[in-house]
N, C-alpha and C positions, 0 to 999 in steps of 0.2 A: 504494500500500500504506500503511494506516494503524495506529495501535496495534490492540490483539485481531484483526488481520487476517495476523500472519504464517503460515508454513508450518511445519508437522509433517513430517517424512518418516522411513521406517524403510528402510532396504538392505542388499542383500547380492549375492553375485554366488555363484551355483550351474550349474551341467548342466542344459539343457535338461529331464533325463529325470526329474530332480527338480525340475521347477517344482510342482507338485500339492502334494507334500510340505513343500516351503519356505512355500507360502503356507500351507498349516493349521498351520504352527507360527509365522509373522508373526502371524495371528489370534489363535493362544492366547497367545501373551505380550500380543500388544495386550489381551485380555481379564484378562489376569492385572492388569496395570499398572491398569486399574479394579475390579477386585475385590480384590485381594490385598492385605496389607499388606507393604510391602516393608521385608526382613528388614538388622535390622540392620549387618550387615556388608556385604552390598549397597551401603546408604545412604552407609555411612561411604565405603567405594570411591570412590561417586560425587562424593561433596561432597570426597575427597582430589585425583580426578585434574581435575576444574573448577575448583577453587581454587586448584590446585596448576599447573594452564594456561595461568591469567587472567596473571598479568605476563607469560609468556611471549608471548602476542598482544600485549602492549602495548609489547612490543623493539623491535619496528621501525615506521619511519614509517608504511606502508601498513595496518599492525594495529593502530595506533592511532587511525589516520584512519577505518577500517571501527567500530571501537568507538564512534567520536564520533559516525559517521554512522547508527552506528543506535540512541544514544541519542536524537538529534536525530529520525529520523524515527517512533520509536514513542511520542514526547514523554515520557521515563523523567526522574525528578526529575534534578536536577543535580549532587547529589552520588553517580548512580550507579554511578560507575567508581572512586566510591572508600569506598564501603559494597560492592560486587558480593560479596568473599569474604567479609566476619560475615555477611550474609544470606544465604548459600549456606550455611552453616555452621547459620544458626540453621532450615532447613527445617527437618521432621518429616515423617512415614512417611505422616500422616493429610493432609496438606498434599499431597503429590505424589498420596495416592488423588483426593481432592476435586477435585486440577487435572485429572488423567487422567480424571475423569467427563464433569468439565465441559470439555474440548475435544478431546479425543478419542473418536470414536465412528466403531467399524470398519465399519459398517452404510455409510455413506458416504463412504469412502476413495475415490481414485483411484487403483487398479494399474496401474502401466505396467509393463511386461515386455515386453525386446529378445531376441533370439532366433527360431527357427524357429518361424513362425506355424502351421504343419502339427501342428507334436509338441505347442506350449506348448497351444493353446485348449483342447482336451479336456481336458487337464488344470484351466484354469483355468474353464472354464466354471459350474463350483459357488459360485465366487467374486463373480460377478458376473452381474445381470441384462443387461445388453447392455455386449458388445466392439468395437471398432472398429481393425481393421487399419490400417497404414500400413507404405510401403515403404522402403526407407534415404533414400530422398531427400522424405521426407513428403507424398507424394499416397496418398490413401486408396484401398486394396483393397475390392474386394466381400468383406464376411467368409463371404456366404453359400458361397463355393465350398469353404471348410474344414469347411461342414456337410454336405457330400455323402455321406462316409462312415458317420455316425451309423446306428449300429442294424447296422453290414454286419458280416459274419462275419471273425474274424481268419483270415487267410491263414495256411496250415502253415509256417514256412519252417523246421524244427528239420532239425536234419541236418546233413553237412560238404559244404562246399561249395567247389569250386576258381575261384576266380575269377582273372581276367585283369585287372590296372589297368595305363592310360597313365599312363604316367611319363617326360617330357623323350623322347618320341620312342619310347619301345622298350615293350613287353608286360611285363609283372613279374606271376609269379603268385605269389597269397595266397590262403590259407587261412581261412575263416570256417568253426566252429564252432559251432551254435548250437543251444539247447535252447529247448523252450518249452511255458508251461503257459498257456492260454489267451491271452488279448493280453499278457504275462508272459514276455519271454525274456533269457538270458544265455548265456554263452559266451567262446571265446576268438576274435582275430587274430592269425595269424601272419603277417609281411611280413620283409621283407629289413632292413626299420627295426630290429627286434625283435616279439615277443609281448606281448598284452595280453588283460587280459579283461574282460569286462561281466556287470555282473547285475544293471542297472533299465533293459534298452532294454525298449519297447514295440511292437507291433502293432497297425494302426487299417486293418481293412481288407486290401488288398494291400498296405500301406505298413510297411517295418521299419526303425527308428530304434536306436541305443545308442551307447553312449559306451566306447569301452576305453581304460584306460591302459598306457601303457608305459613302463616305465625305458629312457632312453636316453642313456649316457655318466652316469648317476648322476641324470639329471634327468626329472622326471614328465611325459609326456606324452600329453593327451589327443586321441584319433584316432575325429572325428565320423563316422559309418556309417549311412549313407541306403539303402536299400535298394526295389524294387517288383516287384514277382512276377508273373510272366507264365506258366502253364504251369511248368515247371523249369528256366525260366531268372531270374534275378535282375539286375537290372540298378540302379546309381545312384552313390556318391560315396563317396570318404571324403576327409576336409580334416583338418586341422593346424593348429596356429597357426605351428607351421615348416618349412609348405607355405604360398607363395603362391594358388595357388590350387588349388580343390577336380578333384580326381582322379578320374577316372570309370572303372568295371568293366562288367564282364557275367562272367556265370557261372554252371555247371551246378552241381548237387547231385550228389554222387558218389551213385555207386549202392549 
């Protein structure tokens, strides 16, 4: 890595059911950041909390040795580390436009997005001319098998539904709840956990995906709901982050 060759990166951490939506708003800021002029108070923000950070990285050994090592390797004048805040200080509005032109350009990003490869691509696919799966352990997936569904009719699955989940040994029934307007559905869960509800899962096909949350003991918790329809039975998962691991149902739709 040499000078003008570092990295840009933007992140965030969202709900699978909003990847679609996270990414056209990553885009329009990134478009704004070139076209916009950035508004005064903004600026000052910006140029308070970096200037206002910089000794802070230079407290300790290992933050100052990062600091040396990457004036050293992008070869920054020498007296970098100790002009960094009046030049931080003396930007301008038209200075951050001109940089954002000139090296930032969303047309050729790389989006990576962790997550369910099932739920995320349809959503991301507007984003990007070709995707390429990989699995937690980084051997690459055929992505063609998550284009199988393209073009199929969403499956009905609106209605309440009793379902059966394994849990440590024993049957626990819950309740799903679920409306839907075209690939478009929301709804509640009821479990022995507490109730939660959804209103950005999706439909792709036979496949039902959402996200409920639920207060439990004061604290939010969300309960991922995988679903696949067969006739009037429902069958797939729901997981937790305080469930080890994902919990599997089957279930009829009441009549």
């Amino acid at each position: 890595m040499k000078k003008d060759f570092g990295t840009f990166e933007a992140t965030t951490e969202v709900r699978s059911a909003v990847t679609g939506d996270s990414l056209k708003e990553f885009f329009y800021e990134l478009g704004r950041i070139r076209d916009d002029k950035v508004p005064d108070a903004e600026m000052d923000d910006a140029k308070n909390f970096l200037t206002g950070v910089f000794p802070i990285r230079a407290e300790t050994l290992d933050g100052l040795t990062s600091l040396i090592v990457m004036q050293e390797l992008y070869g920054l004048p020498a007296d970098y580390l100790q002009t960094y805040r009046s030049k931080v200080a003396e930007v301008t509005p038209d200075q951050v436009n001109d940089a954002a032109r000139k090296y930032i350009h969303p047309q050729n990003l790389a989006v990576v997005i962790v997550g369910d490869a099932g739920e995320i691509i349809p959503q991301a696919r507007g984003y990007a001319s070709e995707i390429e799966v990989f699995d937690v352990d980084g051997n690459r997936i055929d992505a063609a098998k998550y284009h199988e569904v393209d073009g199929a009719e969403p499956h009905d699955f609106k209605g309440d539904w009793a379902l059966d989940l394994e849990f440590q040994g024993q049957v626990v029934p819950v309740q799903l709840n679920v409306s839907q307007e075209g690939t478009s559905v929301s709804g509640t869960l009821n479990t022995a956990l507490g109730s939660g509800a959804f209103s950005e899962g999706s439909v792709t096909g036979d496949k039902f995906v959402a996200t409920a949350v639920t207060d439990i003991q004061g604290q939010s918790i969300e309960f991922l709901i995988k679903g696949s329809l067969s006739g009037e039975i429902m069958a797939g998962t729901i997981s937790a982050a305080i469930i080890p691991d994902s919990l599997p149902f089957t279930g009829r739709r009441k009549a």
